[in-house]
PDB file of N, CA, C and O in Angstrom:
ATOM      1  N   UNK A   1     -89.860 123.796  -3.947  1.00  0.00           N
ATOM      2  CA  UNK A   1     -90.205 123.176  -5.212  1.00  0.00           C
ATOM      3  C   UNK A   1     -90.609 121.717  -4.993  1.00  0.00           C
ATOM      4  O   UNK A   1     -91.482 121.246  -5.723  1.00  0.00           O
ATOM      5  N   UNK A   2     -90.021 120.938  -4.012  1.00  0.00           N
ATOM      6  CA  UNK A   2     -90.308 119.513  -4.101  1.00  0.00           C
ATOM      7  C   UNK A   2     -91.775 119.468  -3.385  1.00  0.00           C
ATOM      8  O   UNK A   2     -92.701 118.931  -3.993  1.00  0.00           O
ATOM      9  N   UNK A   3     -91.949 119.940  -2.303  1.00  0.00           N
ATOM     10  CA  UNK A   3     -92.935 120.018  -1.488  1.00  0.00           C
ATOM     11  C   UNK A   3     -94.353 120.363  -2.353  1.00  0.00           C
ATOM     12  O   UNK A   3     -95.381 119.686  -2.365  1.00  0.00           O
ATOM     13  N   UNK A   4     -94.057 121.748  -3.138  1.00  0.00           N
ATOM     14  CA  UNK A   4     -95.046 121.735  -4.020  1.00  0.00           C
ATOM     15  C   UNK A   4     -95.748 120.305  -4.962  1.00  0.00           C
ATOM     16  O   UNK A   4     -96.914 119.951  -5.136  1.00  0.00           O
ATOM     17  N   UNK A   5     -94.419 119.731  -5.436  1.00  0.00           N
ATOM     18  CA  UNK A   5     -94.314 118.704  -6.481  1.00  0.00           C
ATOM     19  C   UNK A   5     -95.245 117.776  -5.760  1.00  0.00           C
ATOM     20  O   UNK A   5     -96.200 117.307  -6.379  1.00  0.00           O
ATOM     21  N   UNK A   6     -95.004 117.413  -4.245  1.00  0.00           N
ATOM     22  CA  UNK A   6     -95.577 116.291  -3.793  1.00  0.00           C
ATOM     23  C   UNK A   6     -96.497 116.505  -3.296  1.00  0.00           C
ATOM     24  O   UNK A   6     -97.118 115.519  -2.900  1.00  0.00           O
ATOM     25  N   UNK A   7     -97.108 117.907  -3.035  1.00  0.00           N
ATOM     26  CA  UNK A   7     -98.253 118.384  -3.015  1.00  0.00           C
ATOM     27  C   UNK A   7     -99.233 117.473  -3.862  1.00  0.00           C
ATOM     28  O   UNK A   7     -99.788 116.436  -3.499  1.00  0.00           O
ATOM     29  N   UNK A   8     -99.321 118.262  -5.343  1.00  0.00           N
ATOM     30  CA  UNK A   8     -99.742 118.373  -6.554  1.00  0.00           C
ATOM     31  C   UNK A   8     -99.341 116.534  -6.560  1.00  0.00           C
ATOM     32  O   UNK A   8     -99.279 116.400  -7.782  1.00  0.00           O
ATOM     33  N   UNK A   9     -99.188 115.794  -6.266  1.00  0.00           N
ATOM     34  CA  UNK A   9     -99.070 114.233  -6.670  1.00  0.00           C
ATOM     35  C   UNK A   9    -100.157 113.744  -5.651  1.00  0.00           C
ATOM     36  O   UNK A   9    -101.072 113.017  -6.041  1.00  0.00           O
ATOM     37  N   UNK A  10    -100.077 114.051  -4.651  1.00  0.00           N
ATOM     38  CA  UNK A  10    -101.313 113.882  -3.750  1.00  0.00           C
ATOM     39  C   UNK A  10    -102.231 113.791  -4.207  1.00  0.00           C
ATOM     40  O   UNK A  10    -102.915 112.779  -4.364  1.00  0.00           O
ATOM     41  N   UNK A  11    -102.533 115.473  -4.689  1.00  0.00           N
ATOM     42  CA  UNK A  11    -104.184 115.652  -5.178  1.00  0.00           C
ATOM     43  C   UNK A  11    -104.139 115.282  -6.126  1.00  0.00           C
ATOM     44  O   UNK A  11    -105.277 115.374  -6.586  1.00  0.00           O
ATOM     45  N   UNK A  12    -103.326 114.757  -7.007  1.00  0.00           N
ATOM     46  CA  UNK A  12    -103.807 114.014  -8.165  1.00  0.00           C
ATOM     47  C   UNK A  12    -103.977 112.286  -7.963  1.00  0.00           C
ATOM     48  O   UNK A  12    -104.385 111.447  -8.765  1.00  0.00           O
ATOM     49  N   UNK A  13    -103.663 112.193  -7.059  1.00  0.00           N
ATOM     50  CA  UNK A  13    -103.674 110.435  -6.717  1.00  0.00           C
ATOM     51  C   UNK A  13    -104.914 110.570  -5.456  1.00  0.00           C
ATOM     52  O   UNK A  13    -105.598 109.575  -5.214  1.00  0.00           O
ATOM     53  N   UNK A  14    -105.044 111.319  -5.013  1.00  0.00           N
ATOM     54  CA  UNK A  14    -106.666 111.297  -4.389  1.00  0.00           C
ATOM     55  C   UNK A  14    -108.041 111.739  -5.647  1.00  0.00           C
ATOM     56  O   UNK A  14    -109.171 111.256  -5.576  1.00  0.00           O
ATOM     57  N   UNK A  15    -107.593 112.735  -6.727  1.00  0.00           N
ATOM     58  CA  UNK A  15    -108.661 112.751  -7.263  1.00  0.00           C
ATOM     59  C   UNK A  15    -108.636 111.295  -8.570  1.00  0.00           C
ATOM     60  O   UNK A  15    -109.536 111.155  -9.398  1.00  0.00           O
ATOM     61  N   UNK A  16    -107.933 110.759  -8.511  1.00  0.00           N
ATOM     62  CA  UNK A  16    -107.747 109.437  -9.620  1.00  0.00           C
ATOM     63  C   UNK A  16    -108.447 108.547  -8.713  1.00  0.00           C
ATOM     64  O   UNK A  16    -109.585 108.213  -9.042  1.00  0.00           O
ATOM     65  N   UNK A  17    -107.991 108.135  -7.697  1.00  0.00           N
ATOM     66  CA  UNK A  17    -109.088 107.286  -6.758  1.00  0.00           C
ATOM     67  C   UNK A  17    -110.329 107.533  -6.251  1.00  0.00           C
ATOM     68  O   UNK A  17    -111.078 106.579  -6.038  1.00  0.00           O
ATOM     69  N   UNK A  18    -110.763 108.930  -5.963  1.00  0.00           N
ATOM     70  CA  UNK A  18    -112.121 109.509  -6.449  1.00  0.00           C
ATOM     71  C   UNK A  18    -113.507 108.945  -7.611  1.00  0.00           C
ATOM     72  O   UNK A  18    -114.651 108.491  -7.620  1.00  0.00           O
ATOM     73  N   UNK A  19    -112.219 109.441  -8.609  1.00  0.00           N
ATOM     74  CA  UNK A  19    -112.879 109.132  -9.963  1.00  0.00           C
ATOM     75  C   UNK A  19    -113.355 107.868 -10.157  1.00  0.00           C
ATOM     76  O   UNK A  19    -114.487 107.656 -10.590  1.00  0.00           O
ATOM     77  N   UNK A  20    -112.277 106.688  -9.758  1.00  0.00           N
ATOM     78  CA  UNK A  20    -112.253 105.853 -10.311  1.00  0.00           C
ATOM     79  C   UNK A  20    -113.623 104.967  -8.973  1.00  0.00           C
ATOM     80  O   UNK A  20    -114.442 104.139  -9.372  1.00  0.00           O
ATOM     81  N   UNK A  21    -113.563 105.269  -7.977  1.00  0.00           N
ATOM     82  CA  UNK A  21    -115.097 104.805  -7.457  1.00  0.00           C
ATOM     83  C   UNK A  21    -115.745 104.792  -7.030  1.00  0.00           C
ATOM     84  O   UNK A  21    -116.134 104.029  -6.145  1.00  0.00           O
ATOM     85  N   UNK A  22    -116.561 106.491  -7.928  1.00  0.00           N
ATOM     86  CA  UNK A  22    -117.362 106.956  -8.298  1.00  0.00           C
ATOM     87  C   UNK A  22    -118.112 106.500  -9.448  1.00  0.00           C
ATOM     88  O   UNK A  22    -119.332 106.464  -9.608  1.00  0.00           O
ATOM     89  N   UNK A  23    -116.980 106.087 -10.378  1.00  0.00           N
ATOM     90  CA  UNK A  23    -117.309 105.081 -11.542  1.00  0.00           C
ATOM     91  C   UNK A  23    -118.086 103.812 -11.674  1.00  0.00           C
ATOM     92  O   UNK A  23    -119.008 103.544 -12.444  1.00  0.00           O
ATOM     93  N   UNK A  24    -117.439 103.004 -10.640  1.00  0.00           N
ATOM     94  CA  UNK A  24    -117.832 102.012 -10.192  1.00  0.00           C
ATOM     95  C   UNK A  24    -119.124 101.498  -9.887  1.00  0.00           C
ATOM     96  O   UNK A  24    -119.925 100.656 -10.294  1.00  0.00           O
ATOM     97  N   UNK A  25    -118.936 102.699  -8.651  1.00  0.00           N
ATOM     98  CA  UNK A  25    -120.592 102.544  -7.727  1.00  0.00           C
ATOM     99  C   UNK A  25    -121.513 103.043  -8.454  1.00  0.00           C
ATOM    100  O   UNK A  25    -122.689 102.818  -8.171  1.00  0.00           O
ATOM    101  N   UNK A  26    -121.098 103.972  -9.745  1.00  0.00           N
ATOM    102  CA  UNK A  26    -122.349 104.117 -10.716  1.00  0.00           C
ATOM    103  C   UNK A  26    -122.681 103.015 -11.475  1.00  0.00           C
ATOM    104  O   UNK A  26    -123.856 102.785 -11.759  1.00  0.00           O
ATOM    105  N   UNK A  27    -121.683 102.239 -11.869  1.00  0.00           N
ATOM    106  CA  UNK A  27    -122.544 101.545 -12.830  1.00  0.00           C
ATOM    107  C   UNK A  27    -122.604 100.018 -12.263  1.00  0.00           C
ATOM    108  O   UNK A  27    -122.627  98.987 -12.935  1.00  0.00           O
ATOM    109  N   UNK A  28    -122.624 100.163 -10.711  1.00  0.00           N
ATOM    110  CA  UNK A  28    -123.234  99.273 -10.134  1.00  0.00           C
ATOM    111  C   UNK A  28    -124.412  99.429  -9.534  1.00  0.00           C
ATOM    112  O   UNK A  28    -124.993  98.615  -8.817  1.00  0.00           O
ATOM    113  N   UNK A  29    -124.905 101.003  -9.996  1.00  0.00           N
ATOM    114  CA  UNK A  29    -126.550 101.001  -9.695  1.00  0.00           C
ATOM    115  C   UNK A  29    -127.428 101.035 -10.784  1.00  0.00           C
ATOM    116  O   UNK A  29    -128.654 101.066 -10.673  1.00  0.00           O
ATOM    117  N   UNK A  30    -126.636 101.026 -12.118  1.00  0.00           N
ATOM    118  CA  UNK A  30    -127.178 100.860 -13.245  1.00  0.00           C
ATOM    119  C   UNK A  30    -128.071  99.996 -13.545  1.00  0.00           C
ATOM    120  O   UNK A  30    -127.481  98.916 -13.525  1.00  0.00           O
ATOM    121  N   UNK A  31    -129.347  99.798 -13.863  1.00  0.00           N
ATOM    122  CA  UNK A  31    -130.040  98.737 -14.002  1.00  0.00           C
ATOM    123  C   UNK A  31    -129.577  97.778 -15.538  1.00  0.00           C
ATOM    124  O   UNK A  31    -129.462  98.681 -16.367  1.00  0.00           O
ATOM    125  N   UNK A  32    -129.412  97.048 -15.938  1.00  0.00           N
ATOM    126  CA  UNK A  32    -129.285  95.961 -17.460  1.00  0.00           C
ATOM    127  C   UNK A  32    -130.174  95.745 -17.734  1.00  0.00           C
ATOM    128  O   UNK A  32    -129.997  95.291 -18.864  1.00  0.00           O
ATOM    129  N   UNK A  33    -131.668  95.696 -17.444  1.00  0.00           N
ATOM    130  CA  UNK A  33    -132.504  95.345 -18.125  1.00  0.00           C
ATOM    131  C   UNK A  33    -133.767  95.727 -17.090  1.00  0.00           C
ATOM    132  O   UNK A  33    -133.611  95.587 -15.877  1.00  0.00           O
ATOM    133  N   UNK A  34    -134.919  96.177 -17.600  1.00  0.00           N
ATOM    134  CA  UNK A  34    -136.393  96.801 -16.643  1.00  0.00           C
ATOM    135  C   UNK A  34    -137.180  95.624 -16.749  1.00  0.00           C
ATOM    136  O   UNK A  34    -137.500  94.943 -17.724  1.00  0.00           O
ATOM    137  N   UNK A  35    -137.427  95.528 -15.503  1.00  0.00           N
ATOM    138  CA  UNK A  35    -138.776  94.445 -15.085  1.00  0.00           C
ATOM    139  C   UNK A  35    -139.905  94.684 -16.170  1.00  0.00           C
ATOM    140  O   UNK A  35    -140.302  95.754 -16.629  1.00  0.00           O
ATOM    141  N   UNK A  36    -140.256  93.568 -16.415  1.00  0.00           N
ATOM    142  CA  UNK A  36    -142.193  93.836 -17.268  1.00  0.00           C
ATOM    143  C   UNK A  36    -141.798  94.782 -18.468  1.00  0.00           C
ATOM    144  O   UNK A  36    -142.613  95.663 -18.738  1.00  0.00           O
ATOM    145  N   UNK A  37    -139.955  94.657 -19.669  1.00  0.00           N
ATOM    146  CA  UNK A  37    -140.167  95.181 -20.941  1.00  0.00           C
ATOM    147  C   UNK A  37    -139.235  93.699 -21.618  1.00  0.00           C
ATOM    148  O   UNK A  37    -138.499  92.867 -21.088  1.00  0.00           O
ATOM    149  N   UNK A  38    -139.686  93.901 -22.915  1.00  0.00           N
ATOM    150  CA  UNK A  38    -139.535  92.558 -23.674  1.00  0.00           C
ATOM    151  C   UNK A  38    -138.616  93.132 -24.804  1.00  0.00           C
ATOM    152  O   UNK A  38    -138.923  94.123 -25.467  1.00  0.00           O
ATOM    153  N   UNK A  39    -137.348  92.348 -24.975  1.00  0.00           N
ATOM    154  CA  UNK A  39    -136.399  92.298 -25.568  1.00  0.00           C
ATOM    155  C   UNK A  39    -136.455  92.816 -27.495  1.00  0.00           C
ATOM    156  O   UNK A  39    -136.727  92.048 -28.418  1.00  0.00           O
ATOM    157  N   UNK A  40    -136.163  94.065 -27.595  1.00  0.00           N
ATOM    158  CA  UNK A  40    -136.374  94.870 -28.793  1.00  0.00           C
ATOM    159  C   UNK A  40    -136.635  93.757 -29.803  1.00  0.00           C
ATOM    160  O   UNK A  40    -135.881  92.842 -29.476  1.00  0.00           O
ATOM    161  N   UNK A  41    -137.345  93.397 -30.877  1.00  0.00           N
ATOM    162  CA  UNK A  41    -137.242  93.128 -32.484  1.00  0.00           C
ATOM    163  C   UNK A  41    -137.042  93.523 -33.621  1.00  0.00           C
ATOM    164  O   UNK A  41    -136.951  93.047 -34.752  1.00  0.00           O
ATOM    165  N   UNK A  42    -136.980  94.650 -33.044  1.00  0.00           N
ATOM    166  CA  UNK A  42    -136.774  95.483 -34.857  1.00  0.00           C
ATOM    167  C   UNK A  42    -135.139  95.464 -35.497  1.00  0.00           C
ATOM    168  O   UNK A  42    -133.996  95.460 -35.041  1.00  0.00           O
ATOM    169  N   UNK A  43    -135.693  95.458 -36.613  1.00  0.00           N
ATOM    170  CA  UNK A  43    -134.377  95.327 -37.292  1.00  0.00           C
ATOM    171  C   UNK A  43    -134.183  96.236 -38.272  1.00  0.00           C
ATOM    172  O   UNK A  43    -135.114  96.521 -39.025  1.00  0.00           O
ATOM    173  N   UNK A  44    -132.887  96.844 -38.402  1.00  0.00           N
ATOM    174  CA  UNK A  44    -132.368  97.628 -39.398  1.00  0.00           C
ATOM    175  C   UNK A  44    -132.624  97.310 -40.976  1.00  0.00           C
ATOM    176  O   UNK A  44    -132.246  96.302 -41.573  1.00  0.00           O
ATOM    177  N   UNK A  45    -133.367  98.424 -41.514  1.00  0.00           N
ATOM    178  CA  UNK A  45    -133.606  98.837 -43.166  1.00  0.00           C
ATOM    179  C   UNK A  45    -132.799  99.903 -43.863  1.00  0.00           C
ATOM    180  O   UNK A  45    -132.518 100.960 -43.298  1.00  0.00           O
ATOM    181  N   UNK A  46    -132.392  99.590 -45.212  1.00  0.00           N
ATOM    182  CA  UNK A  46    -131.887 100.731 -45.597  1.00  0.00           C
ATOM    183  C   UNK A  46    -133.277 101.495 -46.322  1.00  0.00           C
ATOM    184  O   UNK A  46    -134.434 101.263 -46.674  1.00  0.00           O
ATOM    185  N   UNK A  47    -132.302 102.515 -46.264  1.00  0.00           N
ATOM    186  CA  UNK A  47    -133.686 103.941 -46.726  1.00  0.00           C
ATOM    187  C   UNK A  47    -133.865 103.636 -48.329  1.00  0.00           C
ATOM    188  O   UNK A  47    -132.940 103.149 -48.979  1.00  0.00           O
ATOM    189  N   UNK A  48    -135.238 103.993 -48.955  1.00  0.00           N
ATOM    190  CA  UNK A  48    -135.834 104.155 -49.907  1.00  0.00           C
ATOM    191  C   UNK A  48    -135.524 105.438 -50.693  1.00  0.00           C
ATOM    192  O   UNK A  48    -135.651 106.570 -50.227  1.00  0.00           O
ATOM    193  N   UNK A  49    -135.110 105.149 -51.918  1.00  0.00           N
ATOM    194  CA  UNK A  49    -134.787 106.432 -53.093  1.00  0.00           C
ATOM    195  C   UNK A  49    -136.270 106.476 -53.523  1.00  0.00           C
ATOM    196  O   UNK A  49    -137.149 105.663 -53.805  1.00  0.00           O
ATOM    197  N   UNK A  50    -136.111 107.964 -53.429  1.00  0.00           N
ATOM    198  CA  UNK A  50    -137.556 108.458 -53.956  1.00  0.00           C
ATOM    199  C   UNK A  50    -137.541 109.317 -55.194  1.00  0.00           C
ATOM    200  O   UNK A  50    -136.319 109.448 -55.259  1.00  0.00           O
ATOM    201  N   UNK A  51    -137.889 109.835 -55.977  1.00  0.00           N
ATOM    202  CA  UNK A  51    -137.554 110.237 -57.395  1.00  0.00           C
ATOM    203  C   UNK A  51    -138.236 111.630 -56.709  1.00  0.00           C
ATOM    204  O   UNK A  51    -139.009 111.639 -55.752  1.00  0.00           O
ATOM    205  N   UNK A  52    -137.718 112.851 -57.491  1.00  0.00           N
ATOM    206  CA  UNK A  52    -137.650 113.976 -57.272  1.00  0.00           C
ATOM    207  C   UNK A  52    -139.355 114.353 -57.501  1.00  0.00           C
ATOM    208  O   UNK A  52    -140.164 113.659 -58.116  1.00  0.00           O
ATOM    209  N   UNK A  53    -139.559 115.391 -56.953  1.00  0.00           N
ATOM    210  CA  UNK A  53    -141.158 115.726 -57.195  1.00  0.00           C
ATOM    211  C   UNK A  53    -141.132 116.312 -58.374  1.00  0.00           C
ATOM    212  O   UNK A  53    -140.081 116.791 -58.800  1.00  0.00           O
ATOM    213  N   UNK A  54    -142.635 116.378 -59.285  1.00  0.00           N
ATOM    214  CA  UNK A  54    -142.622 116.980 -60.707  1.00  0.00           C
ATOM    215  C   UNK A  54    -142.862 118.350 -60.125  1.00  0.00           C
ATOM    216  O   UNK A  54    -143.361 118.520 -59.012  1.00  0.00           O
ATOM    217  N   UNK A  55    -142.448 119.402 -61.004  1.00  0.00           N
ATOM    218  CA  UNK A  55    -142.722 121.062 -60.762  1.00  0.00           C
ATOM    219  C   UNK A  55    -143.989 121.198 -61.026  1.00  0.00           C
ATOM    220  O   UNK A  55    -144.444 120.677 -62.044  1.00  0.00           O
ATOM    221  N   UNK A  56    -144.461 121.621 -60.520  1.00  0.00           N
ATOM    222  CA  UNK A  56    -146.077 122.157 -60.592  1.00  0.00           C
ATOM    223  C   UNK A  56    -145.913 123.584 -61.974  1.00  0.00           C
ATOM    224  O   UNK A  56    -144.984 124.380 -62.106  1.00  0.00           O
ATOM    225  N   UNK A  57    -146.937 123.479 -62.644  1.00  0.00           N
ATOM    226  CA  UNK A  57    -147.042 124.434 -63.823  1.00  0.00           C
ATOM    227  C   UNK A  57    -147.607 125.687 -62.938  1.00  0.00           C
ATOM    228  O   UNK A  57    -147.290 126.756 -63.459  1.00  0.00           O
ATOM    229  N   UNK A  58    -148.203 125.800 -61.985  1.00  0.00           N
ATOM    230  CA  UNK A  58    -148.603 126.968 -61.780  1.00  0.00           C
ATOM    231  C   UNK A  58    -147.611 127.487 -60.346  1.00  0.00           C
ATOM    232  O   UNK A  58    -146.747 126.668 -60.030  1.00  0.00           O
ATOM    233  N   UNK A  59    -147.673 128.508 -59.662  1.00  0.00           N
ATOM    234  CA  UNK A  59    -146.866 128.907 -58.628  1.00  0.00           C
ATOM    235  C   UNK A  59    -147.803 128.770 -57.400  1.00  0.00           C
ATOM    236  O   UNK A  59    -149.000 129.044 -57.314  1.00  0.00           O
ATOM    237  N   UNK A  60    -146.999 128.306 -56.530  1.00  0.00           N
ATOM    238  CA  UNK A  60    -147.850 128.328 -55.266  1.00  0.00           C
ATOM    239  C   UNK A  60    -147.927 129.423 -54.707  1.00  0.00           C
ATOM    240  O   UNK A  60    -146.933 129.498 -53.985  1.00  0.00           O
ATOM    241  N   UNK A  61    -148.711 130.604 -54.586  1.00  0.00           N
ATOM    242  CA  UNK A  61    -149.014 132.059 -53.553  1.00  0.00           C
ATOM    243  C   UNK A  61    -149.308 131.354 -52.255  1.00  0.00           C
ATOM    244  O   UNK A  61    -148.705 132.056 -51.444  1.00  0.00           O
ATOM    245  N   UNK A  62    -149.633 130.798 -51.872  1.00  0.00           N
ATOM    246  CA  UNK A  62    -150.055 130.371 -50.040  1.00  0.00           C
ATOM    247  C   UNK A  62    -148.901 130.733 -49.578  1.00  0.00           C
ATOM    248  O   UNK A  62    -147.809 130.339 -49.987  1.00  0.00           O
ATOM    249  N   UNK A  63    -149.163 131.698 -48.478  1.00  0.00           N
ATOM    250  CA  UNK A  63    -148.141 132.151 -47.461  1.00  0.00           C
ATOM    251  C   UNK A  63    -149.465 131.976 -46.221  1.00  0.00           C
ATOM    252  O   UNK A  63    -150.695 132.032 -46.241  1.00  0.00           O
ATOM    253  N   UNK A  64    -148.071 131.662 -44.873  1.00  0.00           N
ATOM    254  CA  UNK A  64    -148.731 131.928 -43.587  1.00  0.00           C
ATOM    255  C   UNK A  64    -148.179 132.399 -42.870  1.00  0.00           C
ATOM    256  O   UNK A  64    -146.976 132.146 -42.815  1.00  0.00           O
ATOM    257  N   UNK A  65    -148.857 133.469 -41.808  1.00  0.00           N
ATOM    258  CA  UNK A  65    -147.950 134.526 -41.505  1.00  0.00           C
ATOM    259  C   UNK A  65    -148.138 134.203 -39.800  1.00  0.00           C
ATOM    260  O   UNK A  65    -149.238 133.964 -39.302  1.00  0.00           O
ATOM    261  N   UNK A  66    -147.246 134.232 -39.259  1.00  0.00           N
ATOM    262  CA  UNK A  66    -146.815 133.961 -37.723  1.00  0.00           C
ATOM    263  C   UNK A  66    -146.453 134.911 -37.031  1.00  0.00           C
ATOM    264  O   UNK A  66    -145.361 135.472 -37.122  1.00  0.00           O
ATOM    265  N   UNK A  67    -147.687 135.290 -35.975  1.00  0.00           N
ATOM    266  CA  UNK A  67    -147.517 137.126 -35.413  1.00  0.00           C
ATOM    267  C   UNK A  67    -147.160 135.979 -33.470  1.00  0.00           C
ATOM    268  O   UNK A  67    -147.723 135.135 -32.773  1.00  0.00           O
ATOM    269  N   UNK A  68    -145.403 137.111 -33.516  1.00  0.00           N
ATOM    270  CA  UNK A  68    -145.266 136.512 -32.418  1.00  0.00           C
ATOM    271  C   UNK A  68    -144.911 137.865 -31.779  1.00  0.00           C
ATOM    272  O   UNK A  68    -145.058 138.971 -32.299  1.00  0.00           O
ATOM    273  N   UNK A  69    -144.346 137.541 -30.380  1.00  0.00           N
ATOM    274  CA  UNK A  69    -144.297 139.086 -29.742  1.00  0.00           C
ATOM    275  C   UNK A  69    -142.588 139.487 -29.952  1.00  0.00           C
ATOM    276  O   UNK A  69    -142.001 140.000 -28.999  1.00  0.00           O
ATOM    277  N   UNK A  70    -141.828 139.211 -31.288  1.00  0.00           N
ATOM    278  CA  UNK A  70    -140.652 139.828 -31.740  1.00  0.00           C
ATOM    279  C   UNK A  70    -140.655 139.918 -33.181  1.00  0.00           C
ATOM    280  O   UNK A  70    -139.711 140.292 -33.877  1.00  0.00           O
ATOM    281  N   UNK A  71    -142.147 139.427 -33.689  1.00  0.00           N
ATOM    282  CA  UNK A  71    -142.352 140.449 -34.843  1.00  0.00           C
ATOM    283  C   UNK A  71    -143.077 139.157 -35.426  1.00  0.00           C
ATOM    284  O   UNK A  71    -143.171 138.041 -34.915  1.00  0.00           O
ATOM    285  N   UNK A  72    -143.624 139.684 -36.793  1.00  0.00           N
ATOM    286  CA  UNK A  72    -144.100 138.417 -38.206  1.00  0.00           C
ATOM    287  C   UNK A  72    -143.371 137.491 -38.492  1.00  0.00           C
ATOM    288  O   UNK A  72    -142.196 137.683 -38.178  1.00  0.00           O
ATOM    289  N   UNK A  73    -143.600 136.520 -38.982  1.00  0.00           N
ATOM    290  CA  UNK A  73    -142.931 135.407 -39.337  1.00  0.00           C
ATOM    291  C   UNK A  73    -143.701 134.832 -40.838  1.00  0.00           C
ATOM    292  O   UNK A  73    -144.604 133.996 -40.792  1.00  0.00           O
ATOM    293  N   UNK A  74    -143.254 135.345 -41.987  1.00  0.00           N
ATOM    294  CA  UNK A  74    -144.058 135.705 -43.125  1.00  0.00           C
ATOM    295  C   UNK A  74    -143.277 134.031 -43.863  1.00  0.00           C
ATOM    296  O   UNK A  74    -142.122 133.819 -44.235  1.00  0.00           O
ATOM    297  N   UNK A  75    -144.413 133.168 -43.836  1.00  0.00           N
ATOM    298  CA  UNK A  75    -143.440 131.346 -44.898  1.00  0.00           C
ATOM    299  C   UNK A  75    -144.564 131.217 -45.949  1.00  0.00           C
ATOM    300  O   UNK A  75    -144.510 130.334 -46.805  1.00  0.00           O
TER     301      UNK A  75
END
């Protein structure tokens, strides 16, 4: 039982030091910023309320039909 125990503490203290730089060396190849691009300007808007569309008096019939090779696709 102990042997197991200190097994299992091993591989968990080799895969924690693994992890941890693997971590590292990634985001020490990470670039912060690309040669020859210029620092974003845009700025956040809130969205526009738009008033509901009027119903059309007559019905729209236009359908288009989409022939694929697992059958019609009838919109």
């Amino acid at each position: 039982m102990f042997r197991t125990a200190k097994i299992a503490t091993i591989a968990l203290a080799l895969i924690a030091s693994t992890t941890l730089m693997t971590t590292s060396v990634q985001a020490a190849e990470r670039p912060v910023t690309v040669p020859g691009c210029k620092t974003p300007t845009s700025k956040s808007s809130t969205p526009k309320t738009v008033k509901q569309p009027a119903a059309s008096a007559k019905p729209n019939t236009k359908s288009l039909t989409l022939k694929t090779n697992c059958g019609d696709i009838v919109i």
